[in-house]
C-alpha positions in Angstrom: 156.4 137.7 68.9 153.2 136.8 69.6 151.4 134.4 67.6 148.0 134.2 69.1 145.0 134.3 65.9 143.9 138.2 66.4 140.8 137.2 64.7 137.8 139.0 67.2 135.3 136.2 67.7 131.4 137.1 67.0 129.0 137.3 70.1 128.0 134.1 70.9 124.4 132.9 69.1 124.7 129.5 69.8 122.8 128.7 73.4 123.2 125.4 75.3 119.4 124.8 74.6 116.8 126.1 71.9 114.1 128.2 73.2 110.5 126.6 73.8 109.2 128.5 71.0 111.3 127.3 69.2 111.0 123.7 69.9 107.4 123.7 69.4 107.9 125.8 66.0 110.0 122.4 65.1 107.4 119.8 66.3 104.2 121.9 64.4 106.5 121.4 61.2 108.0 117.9 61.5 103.7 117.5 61.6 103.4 119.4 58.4 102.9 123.1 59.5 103.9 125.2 56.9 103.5 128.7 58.8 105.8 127.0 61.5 108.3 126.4 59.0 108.0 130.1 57.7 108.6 131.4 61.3 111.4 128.7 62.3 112.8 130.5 58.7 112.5 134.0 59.9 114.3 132.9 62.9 117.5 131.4 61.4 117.4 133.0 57.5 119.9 136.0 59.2 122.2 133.4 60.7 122.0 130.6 57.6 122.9 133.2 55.0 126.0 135.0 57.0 127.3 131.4 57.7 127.0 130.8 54.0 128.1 134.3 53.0 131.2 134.1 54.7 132.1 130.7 53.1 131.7 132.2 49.3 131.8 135.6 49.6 129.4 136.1 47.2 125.7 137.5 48.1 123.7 136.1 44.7 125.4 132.6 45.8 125.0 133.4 49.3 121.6 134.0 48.8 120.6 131.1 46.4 122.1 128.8 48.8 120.4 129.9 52.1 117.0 129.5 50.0 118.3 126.1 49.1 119.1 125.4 52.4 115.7 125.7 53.7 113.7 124.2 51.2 116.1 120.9 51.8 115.3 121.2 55.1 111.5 121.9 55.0 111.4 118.6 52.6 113.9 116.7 55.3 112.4 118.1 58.8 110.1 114.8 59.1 113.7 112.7 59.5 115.0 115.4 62.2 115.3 112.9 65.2 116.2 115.2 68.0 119.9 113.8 68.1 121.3 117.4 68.2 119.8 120.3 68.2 117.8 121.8 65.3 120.0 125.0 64.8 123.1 122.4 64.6 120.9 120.3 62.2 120.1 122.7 60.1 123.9 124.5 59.5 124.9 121.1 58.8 122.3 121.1 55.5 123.8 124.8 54.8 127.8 123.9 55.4 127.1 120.5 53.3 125.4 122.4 50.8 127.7 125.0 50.4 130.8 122.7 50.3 129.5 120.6 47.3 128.6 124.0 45.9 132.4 125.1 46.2 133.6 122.1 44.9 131.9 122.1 41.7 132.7 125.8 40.8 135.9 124.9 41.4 137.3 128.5 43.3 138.7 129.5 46.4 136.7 132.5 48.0 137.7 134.5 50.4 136.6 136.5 53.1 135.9 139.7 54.0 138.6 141.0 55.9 136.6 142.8 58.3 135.3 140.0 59.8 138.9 139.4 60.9 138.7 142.9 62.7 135.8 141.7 64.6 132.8 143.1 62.8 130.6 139.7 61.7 127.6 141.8 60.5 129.8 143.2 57.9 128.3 146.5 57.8 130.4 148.4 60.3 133.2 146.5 60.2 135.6 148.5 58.5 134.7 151.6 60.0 137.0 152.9 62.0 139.6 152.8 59.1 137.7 154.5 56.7 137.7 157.6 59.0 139.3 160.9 58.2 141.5 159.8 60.8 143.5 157.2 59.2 146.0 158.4 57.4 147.4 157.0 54.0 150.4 154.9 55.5 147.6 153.2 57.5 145.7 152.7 54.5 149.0 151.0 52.5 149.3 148.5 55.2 145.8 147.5 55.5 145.7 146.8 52.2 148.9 145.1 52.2 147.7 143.0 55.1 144.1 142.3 53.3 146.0 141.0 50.1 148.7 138.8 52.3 145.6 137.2 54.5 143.8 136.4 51.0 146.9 135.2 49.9 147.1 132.4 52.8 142.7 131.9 53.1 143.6 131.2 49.3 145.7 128.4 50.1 143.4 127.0 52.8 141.0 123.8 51.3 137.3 124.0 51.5 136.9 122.4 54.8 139.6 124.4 56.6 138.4 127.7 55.5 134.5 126.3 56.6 135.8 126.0 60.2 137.7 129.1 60.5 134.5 130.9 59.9 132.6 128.2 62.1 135.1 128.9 64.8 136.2 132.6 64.6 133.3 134.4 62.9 130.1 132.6 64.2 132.0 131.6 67.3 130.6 127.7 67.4 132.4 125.4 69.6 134.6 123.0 68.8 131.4 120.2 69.5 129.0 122.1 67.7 131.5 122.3 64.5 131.9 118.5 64.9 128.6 117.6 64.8 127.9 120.0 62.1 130.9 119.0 59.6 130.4 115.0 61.0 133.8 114.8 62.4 135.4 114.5 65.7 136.5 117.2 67.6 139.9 116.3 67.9 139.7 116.7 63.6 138.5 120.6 64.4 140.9 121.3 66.4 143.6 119.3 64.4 142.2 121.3 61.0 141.6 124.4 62.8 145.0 124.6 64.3 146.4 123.7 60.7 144.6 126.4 59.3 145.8 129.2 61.8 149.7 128.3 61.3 148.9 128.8 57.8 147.7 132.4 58.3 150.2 132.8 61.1 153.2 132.0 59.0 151.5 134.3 55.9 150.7 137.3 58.6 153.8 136.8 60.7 155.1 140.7 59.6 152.0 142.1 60.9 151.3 140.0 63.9 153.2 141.3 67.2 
């Protein structure tokens, strides 16, 4: 059997290097800029909220968060130091955010399971089995399957889950996850293999 994760990574959004534009959006409001910071916002607000979305599964949380998220990082952008790059910056504000945020509500959530059949927008992602096509047997298993990869996600503590959807949904590196969660990379991979065998062992029925 083959126990490779089937989870379809997103397209890559991460590049090696911001744009210029975007660099200079970043300088104007480390200065103070507010309509820089409003643009730089623009930019990322998309990205920020679907990283946050698909840590809590819940768009009023997702939401309040990613607004959170910014206005922590408009009153923080003076101490950005260029270490790493602003994107990996500010997910690190959003991830930390959100984390303490999970912690203190005290619940597991899930995600949506059609980012696990490689739709990360999650408008379309489900499509093709909500067709006429599928028939009901197909229907029965899918849900089957949606309840069973809950079941193990469920299981999963707040930092595994974060880089699952890091690592398979937004498709960040294994570097760019360690300097967001502050960890080595040999921890992502150590935590992110962990959290695979978990789903693994809960999906091994379904996985061929």
């Amino acid at each position: 059997m083959d126990t490779s994760f089937n989870g379809k990574t997103s397209e890559r959004l991460v590049q090696t290097s911001e744009s210029t534009d975007i660099n200079s959006l970043v300088d104007r409001a480390i200065c103070g800029n507010f309509e820089a910071f409003d643009q730089i916002m623009v930019h990322y607000r998309e990205r920020m909220y679907g990283v946050i979305y698909n840590m809590t599964l819940n768009h009023s949380d997702a939401a309040d968060l990613t607004q959170e998220t910014f206005v922590k990082a408009f009153r923080s952008i003076s101490k950005f130091r260029k270490k790493s790059s602003f994107f990996t910056w500010l997910y690190r504000i959003g991830v930390n955010l959100t984390l303490t945020f999970l912690k203190r509500k005290r619940k597991r959530k899930l995600f949506s399971f059609e980012h696990f059949l490689g739709n990360s927008g999650g408008n379309d992602g489900n499509a093709e089995f909500t067709s006429k096509e599928v028939t009901s047997d197909k229907f029965t298993l899918l849900n089957e399957l949606h309840e069973k990869l809950n079941e193990a996600l469920s299981k999963l503590s707040d930092k595994h889950r974060t880089i699952v959807v890091l690592y398979e949904i937004d498709g960040l590196s294994h570097k760019e996850i360690s300097q967001i969660m502050k960890c080595t990379e040999g921890t992502v991979r150590s935590r992110l293999h962990y959290a695979k065998l978990q789903l693994q062992s809960t999906l091994s029925d379904y996985v061929r």
